[in-house]
PLY file of the C-alpha trace (Angstrom):
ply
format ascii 1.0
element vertex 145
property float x
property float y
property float z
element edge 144
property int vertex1
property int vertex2
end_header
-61.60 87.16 -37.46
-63.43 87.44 -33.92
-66.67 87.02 -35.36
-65.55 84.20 -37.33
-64.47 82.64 -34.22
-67.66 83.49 -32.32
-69.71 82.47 -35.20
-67.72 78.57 -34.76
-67.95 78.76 -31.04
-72.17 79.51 -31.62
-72.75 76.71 -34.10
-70.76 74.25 -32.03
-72.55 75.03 -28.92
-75.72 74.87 -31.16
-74.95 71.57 -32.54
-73.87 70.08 -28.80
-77.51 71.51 -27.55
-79.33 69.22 -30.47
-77.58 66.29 -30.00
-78.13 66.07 -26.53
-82.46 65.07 -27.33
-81.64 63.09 -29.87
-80.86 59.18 -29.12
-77.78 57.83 -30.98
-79.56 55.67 -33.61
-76.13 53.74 -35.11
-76.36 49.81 -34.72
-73.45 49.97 -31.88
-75.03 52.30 -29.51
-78.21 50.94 -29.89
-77.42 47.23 -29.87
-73.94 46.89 -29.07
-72.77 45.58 -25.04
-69.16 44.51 -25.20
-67.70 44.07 -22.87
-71.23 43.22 -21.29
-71.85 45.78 -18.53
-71.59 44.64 -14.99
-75.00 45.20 -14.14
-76.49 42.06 -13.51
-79.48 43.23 -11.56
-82.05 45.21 -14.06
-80.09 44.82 -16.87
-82.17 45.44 -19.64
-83.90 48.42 -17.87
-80.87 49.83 -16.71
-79.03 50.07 -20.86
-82.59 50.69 -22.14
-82.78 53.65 -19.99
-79.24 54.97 -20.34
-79.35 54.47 -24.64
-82.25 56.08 -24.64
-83.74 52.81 -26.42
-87.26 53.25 -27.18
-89.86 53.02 -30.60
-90.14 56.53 -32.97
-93.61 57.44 -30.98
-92.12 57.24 -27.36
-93.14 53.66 -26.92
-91.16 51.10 -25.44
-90.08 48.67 -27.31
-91.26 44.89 -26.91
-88.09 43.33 -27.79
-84.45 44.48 -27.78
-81.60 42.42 -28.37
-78.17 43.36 -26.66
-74.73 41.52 -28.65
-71.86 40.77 -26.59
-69.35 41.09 -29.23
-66.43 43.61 -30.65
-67.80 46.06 -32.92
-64.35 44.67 -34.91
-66.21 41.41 -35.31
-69.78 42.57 -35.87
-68.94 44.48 -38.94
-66.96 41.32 -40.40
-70.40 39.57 -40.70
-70.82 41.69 -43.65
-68.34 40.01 -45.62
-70.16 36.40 -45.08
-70.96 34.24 -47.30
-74.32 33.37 -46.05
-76.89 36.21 -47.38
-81.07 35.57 -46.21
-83.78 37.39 -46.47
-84.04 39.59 -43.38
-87.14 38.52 -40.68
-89.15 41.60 -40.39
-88.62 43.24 -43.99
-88.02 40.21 -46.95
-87.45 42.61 -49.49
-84.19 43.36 -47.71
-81.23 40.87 -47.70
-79.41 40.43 -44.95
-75.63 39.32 -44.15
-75.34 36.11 -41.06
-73.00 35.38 -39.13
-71.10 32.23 -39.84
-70.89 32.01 -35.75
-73.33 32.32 -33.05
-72.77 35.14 -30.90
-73.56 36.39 -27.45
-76.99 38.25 -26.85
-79.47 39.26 -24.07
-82.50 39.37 -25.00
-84.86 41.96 -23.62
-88.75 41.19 -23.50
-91.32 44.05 -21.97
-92.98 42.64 -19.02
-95.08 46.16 -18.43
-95.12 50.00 -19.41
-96.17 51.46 -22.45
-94.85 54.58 -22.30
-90.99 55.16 -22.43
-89.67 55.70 -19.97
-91.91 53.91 -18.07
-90.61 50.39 -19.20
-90.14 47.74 -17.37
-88.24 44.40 -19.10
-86.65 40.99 -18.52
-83.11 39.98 -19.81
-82.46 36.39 -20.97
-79.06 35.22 -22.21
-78.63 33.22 -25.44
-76.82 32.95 -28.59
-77.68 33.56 -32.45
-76.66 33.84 -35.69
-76.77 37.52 -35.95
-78.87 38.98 -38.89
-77.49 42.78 -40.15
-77.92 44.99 -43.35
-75.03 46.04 -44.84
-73.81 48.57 -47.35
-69.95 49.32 -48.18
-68.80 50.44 -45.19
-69.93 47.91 -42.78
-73.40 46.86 -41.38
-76.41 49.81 -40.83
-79.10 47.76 -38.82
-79.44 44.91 -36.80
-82.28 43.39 -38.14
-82.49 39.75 -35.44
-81.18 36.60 -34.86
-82.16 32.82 -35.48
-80.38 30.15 -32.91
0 1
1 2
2 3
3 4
4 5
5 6
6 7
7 8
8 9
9 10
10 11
11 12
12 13
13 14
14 15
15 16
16 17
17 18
18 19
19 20
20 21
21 22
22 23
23 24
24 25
25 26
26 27
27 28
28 29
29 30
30 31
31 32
32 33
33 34
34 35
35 36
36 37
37 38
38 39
39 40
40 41
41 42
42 43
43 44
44 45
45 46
46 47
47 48
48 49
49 50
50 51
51 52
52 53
53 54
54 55
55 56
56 57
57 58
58 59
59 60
60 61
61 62
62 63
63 64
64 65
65 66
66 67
67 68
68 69
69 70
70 71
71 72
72 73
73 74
74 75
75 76
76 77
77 78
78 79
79 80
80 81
81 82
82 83
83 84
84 85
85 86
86 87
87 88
88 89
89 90
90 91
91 92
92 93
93 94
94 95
95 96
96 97
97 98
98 99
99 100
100 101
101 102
102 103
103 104
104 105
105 106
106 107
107 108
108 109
109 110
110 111
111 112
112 113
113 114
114 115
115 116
116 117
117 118
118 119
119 120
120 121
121 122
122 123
123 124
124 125
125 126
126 127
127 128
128 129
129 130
130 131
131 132
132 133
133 134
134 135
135 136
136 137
137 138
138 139
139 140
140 141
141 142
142 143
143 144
């Protein structure tokens, strides 16, 4: 029975240690602000930075879009109506929102190296684009205004 329960206490402390490196990669860490943090000043840099938010190879990223949303309401898009062909991968279909929600855009002004990425934030509002499968949406794949 004890080395059952240091066996559990070893793989926990195991899994903890691997999760730590590894970024979250689920569509509401990576692209999820509500409600929108408070920091105004450095925005993108500062949620880039602390989400880890960068491309497979340790780049930085040349856009990243931020929604301002519940998660409640971002996983209701999958049961629009309207289904498109996604923007960066047309094989894939794509639910839209019926409304235009929140975003901040993110655009790399310099760096190439994460975490040596610098970006500016812009505010607008989009239809939101995601992929869906039966329990809610996997990817945010953009937005159209």
């Amino acid at each position: 029975m004890i080395l059952m329960v240091i066996v559990f206490l070893m793989l926990l402390f195991w899994e903890n240690e691997l999760s730590e490196h590894e970024p979250l990669l689920t569509l509401e860490h990576l692209h999820v602000d509500y409600p929108p943090d408070g920091t105004a000043v450095r925005y993108c840099n500062h949620l880039i930075q602390q989400r880890l938010i960068r491309e497979r190879d340790h780049t930085c990223k040349r856009e990243h879009v931020f929604i301002h949303e519940r998660p409640q309401k971002i996983n209701s898009v999958c049961l629009s109506t309207k289904k498109v062909a996604c923007l960066n991968q047309s094989s894939l279909i794509c639910s839209q929102s019926e409304t235009k929600f929140r975003l901040t855009v993110c655009e790399l002004t310099a760096g190439t190296r994460y975490p040596a990425c610098s970006y500016q934030s812009s505010a607008t509002q989009g239809f939101i684009l995601v992929v869906c499968d039966d329990l809610g949406p996997l990817a945010f794949e953009g937005y159209v205004e």
